[in-house]
DOFI-902384 format. One line per 8 residues: number of its first residue (from 1); their letters; for each residue x, y, z of C-alpha. Coordinates in pm, 1 decimal. Example, Ala and Ser with C-alpha at 12.3 -4.5 7.8 and 13.67 -1.06 7.14 Angstrom:
residues 2
1	AS	1230.0 -450.0 780.0  1367.0 -106.0 714.0
end
This chain:
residues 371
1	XXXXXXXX	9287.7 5090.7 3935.5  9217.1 5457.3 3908.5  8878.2 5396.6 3770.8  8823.7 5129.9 4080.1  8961.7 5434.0 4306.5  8752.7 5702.9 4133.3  8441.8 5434.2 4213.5  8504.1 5397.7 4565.7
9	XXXXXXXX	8535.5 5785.3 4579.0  8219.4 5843.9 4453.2  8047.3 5578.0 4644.4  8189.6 5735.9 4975.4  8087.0 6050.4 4877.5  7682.7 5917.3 4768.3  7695.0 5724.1 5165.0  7808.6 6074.3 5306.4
17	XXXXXXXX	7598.8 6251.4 5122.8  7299.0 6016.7 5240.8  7409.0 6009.5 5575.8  7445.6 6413.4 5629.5  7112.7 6388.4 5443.7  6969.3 6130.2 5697.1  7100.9 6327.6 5941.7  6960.5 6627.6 5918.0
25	XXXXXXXX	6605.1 6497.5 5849.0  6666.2 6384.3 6184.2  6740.0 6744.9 6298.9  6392.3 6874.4 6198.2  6119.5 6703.0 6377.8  5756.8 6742.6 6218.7  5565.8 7094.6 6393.4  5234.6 6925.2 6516.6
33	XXXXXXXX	4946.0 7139.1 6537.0  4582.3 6989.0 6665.2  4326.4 7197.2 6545.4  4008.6 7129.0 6756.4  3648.6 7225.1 6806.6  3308.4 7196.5 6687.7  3144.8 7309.2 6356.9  3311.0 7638.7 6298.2
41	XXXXXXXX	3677.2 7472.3 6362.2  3495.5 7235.7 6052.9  3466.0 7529.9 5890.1  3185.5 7654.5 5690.1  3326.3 7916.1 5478.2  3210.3 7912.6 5179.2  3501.1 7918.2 4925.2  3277.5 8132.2 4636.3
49	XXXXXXXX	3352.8 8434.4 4951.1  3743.0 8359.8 5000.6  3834.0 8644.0 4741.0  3654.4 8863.6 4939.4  3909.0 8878.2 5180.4  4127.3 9117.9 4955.3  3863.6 9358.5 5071.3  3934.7 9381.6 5380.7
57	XXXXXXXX	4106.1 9693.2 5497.9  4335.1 9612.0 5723.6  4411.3 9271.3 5634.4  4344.7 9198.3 5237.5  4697.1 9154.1 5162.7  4669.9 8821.4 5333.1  4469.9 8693.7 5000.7  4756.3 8674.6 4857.3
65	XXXXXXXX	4963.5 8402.9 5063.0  4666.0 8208.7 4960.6  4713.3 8203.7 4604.0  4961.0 8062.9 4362.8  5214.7 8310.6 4074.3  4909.9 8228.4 3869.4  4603.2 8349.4 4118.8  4492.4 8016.3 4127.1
73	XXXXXXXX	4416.1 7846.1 4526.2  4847.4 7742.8 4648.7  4902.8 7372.8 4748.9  5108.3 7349.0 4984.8  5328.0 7035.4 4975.1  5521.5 7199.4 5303.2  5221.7 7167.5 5541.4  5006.3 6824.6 5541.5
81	XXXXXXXX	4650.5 6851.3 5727.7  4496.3 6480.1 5847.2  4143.1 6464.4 5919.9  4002.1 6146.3 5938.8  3662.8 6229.0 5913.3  3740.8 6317.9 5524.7  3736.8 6085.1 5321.7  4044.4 6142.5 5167.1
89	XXXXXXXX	4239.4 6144.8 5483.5  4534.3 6381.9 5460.8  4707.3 6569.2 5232.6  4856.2 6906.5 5137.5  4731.5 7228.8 5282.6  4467.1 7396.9 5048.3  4114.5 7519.6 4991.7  3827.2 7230.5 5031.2
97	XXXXXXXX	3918.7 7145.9 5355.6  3662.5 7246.8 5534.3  3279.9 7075.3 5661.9  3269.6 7001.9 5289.2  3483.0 7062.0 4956.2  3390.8 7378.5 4843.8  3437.3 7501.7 5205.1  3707.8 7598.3 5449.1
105	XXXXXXXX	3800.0 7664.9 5842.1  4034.6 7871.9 6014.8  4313.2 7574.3 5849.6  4396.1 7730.5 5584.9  4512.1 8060.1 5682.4  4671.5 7921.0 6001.6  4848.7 7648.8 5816.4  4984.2 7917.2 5565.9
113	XXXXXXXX	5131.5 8119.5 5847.6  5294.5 7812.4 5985.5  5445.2 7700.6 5662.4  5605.3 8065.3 5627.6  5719.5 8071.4 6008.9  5892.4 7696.3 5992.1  6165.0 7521.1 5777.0  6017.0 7208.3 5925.9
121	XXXXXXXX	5755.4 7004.5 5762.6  5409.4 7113.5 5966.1  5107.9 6899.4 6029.6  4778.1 7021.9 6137.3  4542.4 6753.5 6281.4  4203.4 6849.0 6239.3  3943.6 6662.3 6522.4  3672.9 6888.3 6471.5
129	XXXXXXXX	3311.5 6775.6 6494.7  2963.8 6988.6 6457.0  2682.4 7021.9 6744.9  2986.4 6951.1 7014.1  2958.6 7123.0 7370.2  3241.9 7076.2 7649.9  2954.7 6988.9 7928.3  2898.9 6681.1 7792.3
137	XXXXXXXX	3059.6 6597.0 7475.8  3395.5 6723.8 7490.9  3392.0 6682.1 7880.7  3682.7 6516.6 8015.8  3768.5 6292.0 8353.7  3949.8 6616.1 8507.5  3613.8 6760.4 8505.0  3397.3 6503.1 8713.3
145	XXXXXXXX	3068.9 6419.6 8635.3  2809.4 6693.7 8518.0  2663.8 6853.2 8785.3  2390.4 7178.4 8835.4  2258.5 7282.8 8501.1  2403.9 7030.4 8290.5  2321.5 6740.0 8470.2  1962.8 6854.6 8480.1
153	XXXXXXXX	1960.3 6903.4 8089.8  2131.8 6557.3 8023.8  1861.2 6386.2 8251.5  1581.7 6593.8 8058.7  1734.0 6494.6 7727.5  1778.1 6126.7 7879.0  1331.8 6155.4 7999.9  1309.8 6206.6 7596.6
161	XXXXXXXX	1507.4 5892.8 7466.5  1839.7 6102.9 7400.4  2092.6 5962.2 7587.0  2451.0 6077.5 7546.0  2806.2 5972.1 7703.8  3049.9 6179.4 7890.8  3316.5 6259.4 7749.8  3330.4 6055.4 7445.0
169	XXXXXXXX	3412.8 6331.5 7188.3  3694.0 6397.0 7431.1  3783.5 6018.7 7396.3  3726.4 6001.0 6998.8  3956.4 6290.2 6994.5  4270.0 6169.6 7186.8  4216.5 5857.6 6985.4  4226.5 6034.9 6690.8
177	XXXXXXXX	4526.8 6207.3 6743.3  4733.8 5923.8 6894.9  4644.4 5714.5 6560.2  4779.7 6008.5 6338.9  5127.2 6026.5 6540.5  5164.3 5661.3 6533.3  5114.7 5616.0 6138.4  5301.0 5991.0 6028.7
185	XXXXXXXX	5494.3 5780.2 5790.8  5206.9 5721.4 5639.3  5064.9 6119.3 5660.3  5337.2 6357.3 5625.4  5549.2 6300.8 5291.4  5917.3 6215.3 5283.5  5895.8 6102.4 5718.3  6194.4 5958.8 5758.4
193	XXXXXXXX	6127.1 5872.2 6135.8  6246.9 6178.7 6275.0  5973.8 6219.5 6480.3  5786.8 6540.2 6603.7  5666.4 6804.9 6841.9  5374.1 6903.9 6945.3  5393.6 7291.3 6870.2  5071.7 7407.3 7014.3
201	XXXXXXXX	4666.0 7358.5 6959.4  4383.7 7571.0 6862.7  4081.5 7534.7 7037.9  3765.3 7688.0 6818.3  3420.9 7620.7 6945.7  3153.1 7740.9 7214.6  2796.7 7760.4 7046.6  2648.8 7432.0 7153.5
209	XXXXXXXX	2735.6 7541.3 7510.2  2625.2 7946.6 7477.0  2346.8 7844.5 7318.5  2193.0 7686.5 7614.3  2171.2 8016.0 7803.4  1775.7 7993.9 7850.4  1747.1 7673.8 7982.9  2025.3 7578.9 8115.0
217	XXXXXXXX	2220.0 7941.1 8228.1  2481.3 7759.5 8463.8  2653.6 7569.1 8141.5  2791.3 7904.1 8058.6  2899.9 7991.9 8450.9  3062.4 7603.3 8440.1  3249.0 7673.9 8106.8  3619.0 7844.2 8212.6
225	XXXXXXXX	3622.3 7495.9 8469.0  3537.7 7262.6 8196.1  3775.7 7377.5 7959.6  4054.4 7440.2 8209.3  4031.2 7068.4 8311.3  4012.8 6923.7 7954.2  4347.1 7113.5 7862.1  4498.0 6994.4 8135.6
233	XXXXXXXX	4382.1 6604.8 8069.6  4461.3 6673.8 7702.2  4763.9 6753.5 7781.1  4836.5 6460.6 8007.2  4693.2 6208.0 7780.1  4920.4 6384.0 7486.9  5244.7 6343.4 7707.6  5251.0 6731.6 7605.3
241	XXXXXXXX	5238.7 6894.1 7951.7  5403.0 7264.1 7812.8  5186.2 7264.0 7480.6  5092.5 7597.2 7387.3  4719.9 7672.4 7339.3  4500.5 7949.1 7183.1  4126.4 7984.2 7272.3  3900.2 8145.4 7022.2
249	XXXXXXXX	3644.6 8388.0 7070.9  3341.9 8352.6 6967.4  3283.4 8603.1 6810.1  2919.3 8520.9 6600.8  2770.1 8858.4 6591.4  3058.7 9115.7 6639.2  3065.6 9391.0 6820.7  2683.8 9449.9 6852.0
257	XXXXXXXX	2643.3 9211.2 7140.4  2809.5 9447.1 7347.1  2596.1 9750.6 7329.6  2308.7 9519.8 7283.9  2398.3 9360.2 7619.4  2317.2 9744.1 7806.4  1946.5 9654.7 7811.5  1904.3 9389.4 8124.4
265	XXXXXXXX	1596.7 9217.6 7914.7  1851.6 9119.9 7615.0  1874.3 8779.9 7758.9  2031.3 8688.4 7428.6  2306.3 8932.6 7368.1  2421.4 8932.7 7815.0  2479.5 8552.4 7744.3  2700.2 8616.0 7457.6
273	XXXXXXXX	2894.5 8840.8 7672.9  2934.5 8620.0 7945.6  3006.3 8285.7 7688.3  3347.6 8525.2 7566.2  3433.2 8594.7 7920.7  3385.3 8230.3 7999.2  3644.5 8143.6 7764.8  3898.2 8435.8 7832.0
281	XXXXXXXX	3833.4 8300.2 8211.5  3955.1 7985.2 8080.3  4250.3 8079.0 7938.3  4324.5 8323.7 8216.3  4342.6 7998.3 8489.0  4592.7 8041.8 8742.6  4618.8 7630.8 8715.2  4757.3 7651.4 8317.6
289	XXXXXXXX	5006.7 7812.1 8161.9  5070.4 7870.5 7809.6  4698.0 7935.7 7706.5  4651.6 8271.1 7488.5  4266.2 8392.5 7466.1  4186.6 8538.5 7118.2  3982.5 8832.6 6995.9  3812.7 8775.9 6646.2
297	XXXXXXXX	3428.5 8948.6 6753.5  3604.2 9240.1 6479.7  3626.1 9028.0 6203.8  3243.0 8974.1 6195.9  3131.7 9113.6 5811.6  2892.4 9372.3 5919.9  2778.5 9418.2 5600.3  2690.2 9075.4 5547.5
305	XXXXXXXX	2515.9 9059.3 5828.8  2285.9 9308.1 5658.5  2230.6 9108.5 5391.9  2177.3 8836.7 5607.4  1830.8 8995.9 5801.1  1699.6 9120.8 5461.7  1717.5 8748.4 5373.0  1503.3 8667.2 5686.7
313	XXXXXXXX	1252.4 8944.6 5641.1  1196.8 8926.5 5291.5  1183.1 8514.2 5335.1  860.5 8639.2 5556.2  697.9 8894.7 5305.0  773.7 8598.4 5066.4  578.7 8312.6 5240.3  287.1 8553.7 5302.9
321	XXXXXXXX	279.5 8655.2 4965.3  273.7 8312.7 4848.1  615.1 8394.6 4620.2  832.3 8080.0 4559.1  1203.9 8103.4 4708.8  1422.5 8008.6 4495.2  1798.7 8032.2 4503.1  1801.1 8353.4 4253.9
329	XXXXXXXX	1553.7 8541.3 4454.5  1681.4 8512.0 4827.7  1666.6 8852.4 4836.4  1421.6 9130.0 4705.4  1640.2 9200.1 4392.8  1942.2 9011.4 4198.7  2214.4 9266.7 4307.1  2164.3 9207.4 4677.7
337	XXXXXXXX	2140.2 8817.4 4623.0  2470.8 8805.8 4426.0  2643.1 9025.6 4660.3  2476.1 8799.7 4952.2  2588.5 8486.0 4772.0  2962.7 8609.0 4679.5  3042.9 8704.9 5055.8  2895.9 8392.5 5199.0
345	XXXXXXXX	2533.8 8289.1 5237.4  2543.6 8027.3 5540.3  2376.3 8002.6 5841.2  2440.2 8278.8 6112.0  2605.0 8079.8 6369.7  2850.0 7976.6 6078.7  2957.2 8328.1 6015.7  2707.5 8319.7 5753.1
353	XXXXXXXX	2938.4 8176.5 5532.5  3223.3 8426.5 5537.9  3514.9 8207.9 5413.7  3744.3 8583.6 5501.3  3611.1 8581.5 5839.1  3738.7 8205.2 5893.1  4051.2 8302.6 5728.9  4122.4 8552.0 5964.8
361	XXXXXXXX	4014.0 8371.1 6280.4  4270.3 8125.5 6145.3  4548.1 8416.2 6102.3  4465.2 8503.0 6442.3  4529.5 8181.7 6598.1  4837.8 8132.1 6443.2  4993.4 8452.9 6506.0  4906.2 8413.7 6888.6
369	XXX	5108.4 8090.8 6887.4  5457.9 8278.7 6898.2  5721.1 8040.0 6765.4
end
């Protein structure tokens, strides 16, 4: 009898246990983030460069949240990231997933901050896709049809056999994201159908629409509209009407577009200017709420920059000199190639590769989505 008493006891105890357990996975509901853009939300920062974020004067202690007791890259089995354009899908938060494996995006540091900040299991969806621009691509319904400058372009790109439709990386997108929330049992470990919130999205892209400024100068003056009205659908279409959103700069090229931007013939360097205000216009739209606009122009590497235009020139001397290029000689002598190759080594609109410059766009975004 006792030992039938002791039994029933115990069993009691294992269902309340369970239940309190059940219970309060139903208390913590999983922090959604969407982390969205165009190649640079991809990320192309080459992971070779991450250590070189130590460096950094101001904010090198951040290296460290990256890396495990032993120095080696942390896996974090609090914060899942789904990307369904990798082929592997989803899984926990760590270097490699960026454009490629042996790259990263502003995910990695923002995910970090978010698995410090919450006791709740975080996801970050990534629908992030390079060449993107919001007056076509991203454009959603809220928005109307292209008009002015853009609808110009898209006929003269239409004259040459390249026909593209409105608004379907905006679709692709939404789709995207719906199919992640409907299968999280399948994406974030240990779901137990508690279900989530959307905690706020990072919006990370602009050069396929700056980039137009000779051609097509009224894409930039149409930007702050465009974006306004696809947060605003997104939102809608999300059932997320209070989501909290960050804009980032653009900031490809630092602080040097400004003073470069003093001389009226610097066609280049004015549109820059006006692209950044274009998106802190956007974010500054008396229609939203909730939308932060981001510095990161001072996390451009300066000095690899540097490197970067010695590559170019001596690429020149090289081909008029009839010298092979070869990975070791990128530059006129080893030193300047290894230090070029350890802090990056991408394209320019990419950050040239700065996998610290990503990682501190990404800190920025997350610490401008207050909790």
């Amino acid at each position: 009898m006792k030992n039938l008493l002791a039994a029933i006891t115990l069993a009691s105890l294992a269902l309340g246990s369970g239940l309190a357990a059940r219970a309060q996975a139903l208390e913590h509901k999983v922090k959604v983030f969407i982390l969205a853009g165009q190649s640079n939300m991809e990320g192309h920062g080459q992971l070779r460069s991450l250590a070189h974020l130590g460096d950094h004067p101001e904010h090198g202690e951040l290296l460290k949240k990256l890396q495990d007791e032993r120095g080696a890259w942390a896996i974090r089995d609090d914060v899942t990231i789904a990307w369904r354009a990798k082929a592997k899908g989803s899984g926990p938060l760590t270097v490699g997933w960026g454009a490629h494996d042996d790259e990263i995006g502003p995910e990695l540091m923002f995910g970090t901050i978010m698995g410090e900040r919450y006791d709740e299991p975080v996801l970050l969806i990534k629908v992030a896709w390079g060449g993107k621009d919001v007056f076509c691509d991203f454009r959603s319904p809220g928005a109307g049809p292209p008009t002015g400058d853009a609808a110009q372009l898209l006929e003269r790109e239409r004259a040459k056999g390249n026909e593209r439709e409105v608004g379907l990386t905006y679709r692709k997108m939404i789709a995207e994201i719906r199919t992640t929330l409907e299968n999280l049992e399948e994406v974030v470990p240990g779901y137990a159908g508690q279900g989530y919130e959307l905690a706020g999205m990072a919006w990370f892209q602009g050069w396929n629409d700056y980039c137009r400024w000779r051609e097509a100068p009224g894409i930039i003056d149409a930007y702050p509209r465009n974006l306004a009205a696809m947060i605003r659908d997104l939102r809608a279409d999300l059932g997320a009407p209070e989501m909290p959103v960050v804009i980032g700069e653009m900031g490809v090229g630092g602080r040097e577009f400004e003073e470069r931007a003093q001389d009226e013939g610097d066609g280049e360097a004015r549109s820059m200017i006006a692209f950044r205000r274009a998106q802190r216009a956007a974010a500054e739209d008396e229609s939203l709420a909730g939308v932060t606009f981001v510095p990161t122009a001072d996390f451009w590497d300066v000095r690899l920059e540097e490197l970067r235009r010695m590559k170019d020139a001596y690429s020149n001397e090289k081909q008029r000199q009839g010298i092979p290029n070869t990975e070791d000689n990128q530059l006129p002598t080893k030193a300047l190639t290894d230090e070029f190759v350890s802090q990056g080594g991408h394209w320019y609109c990419h950050y040239n590769g700065s996998a610290a410059n990503y990682a501190l766009i990404g800190y920025a975004l997350a610490m401008a989505l207050d909790p």
